[in-house]
N, C-alpha and C positions, 0 to 999 in steps of 0.2 A: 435978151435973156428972160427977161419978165414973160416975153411973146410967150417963149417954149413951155415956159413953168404954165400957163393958164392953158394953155393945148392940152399939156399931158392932165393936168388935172379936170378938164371937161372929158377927154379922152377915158380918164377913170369913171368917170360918172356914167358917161353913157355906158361902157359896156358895165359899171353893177347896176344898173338901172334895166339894162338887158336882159342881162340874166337874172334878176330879179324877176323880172316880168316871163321870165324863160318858168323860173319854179314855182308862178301863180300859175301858169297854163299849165304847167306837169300836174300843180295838186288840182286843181279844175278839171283834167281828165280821170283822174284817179273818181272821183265822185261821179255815183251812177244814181237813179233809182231801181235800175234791176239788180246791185247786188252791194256789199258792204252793212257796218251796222245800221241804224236807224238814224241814230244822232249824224253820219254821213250824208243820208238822202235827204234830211232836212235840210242839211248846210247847201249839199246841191241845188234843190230851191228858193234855198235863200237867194244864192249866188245865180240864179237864174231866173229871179223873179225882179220885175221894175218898180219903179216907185213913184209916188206924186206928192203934191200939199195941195191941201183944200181946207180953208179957214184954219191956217195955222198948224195941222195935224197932219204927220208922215203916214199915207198909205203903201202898203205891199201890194203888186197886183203879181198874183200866183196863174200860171197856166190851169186849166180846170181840169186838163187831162193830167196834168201834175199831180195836183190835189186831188183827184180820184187814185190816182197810183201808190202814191205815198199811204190814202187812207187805207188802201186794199194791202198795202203791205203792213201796215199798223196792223190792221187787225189780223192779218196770215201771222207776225210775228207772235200778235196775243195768244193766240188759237196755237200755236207751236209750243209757246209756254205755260200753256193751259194743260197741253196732251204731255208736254215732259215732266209737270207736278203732278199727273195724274201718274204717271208711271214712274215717279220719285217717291212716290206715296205709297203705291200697292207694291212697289220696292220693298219699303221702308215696311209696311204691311207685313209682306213675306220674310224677312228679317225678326220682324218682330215674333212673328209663327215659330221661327227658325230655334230663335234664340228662347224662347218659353220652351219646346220641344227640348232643348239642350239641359236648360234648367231643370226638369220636371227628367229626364234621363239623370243627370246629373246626380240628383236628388235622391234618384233609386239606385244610381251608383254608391253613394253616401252610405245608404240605409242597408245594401247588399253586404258593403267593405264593412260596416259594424257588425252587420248580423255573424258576416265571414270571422270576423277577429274575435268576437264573444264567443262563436262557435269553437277556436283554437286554444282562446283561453281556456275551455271549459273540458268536461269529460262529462261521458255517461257512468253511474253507478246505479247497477240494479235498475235503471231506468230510469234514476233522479240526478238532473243535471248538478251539476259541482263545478267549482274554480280547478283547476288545474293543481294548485299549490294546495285544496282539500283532499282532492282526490289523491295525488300523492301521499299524503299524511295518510291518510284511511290505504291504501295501497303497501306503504311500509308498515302501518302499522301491523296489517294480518300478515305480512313475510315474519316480521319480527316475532307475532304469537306463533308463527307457524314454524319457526326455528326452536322459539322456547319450547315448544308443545316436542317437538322433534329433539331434544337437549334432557328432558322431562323422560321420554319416550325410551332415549337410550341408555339414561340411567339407571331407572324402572328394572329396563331390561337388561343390563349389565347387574344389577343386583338380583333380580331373578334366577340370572346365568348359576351368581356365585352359590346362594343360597340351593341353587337342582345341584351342581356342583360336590356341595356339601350335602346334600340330599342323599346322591348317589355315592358317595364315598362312606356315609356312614351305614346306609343300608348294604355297601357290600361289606364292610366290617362286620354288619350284622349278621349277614349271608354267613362269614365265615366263622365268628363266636357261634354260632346257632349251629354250623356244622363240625367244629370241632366240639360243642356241648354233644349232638347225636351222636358224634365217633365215642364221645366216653360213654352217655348212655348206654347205647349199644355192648362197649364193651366188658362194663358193667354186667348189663345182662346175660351176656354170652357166659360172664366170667358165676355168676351166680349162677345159670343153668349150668354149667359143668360141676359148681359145687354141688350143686342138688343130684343131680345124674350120679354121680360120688358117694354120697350119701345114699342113694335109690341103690346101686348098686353093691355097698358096704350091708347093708340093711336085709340083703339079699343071700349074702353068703353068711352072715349070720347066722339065719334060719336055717 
């Protein structure tokens, strides 16, 4: 019984020791120096570089073609992020153009929206600007003179009316005392010329 138990337990070991060694050669292929990050191509060299001691000290021996590789993608990687802050910059440049641009529009939107809303508040009079709330005052106030003046106007002239009214009505009473005065005048005189003619004539047979 002891036999099987140490079988199957050596049996476990070998295959996770297996497969173990199975996912250090999967992550072993996964690492290149043609492609992945940097901190990858490193560990690749690490992982494929040998080692010695000599007076006590661990050396690394690195392939030389390695180590030209690695250095030439170091620096292709610098030179890549060299040219991406360069154009993160003149990004950032053109942004900043952008956004000044916006501000300074902005600004004259501000100053357009005032002038516009002072403009609305306000009126022209006679050519001198005014509030709104003046200009209505000075606006009512000439309708208001210009009612009393018209109020003024028609009383004026409704007492004119009365007084031509009574104007005319006494000068035709006049008209008519004046010509019932001529009608006796007249026959008045008619009535004395026929006395006289009477007289002229009595005067006559007289003689």
């Amino acid at each position: 019984m002891k036999f099987y138990r140490i079988l199957l337990i050596v049996a476990f070991l070998f295959v996770t020791n297996h497969q173990f060694a199975q996912d250090a050669e999967g992550e072993d292929d996964k690492l290149s120096l043609d492609e992945g990050p940097i901190s990858n191509q490193f560990d690749y060299i690490a992982k494929r570089s040998g080692n010695y001691r000599a007076d006590g000290v661990r050396y690394e021996v690195v392939k030389e073609t390695n180590l030209f590789k690695i250095r030439k993608n170091v620096l292709d990687s610098i030179a890549a992020m060299n040219k991406k802050t360069s154009e993160l910059k003149s990004t950032i440049a053109e942004h900043e153009t952008t956004i000044t641009s916006l501000n300074k529009k902005l600004e004259e939107t501000t100053t357009n929206l005032s002038s516009v809303t002072e403009e609305k508040d306000s009126m022209s009079f006679i050519g001198i600007p005014v509030s709104k709330g003046t200009y209505n005052f000075i606006l009512w106030t000439i309708i208001g003179g210009l009612f009393l003046l018209l109020g003024l106007f028609i009383y004026r002239f409704r007492n004119s009316n009365i007084l031509t009214q009574e104007a005319k009505q006494n000068l035709s009473e006049l008209e008519i005392e004046y010509e019932d005065h001529r009608r006796r005048a007249l026959e008045r005189e008619q009535k004395i010329s026929r006395q006289l003619q009477d007289e002229i004539n009595k005067q006559k047979k007289t003689k």
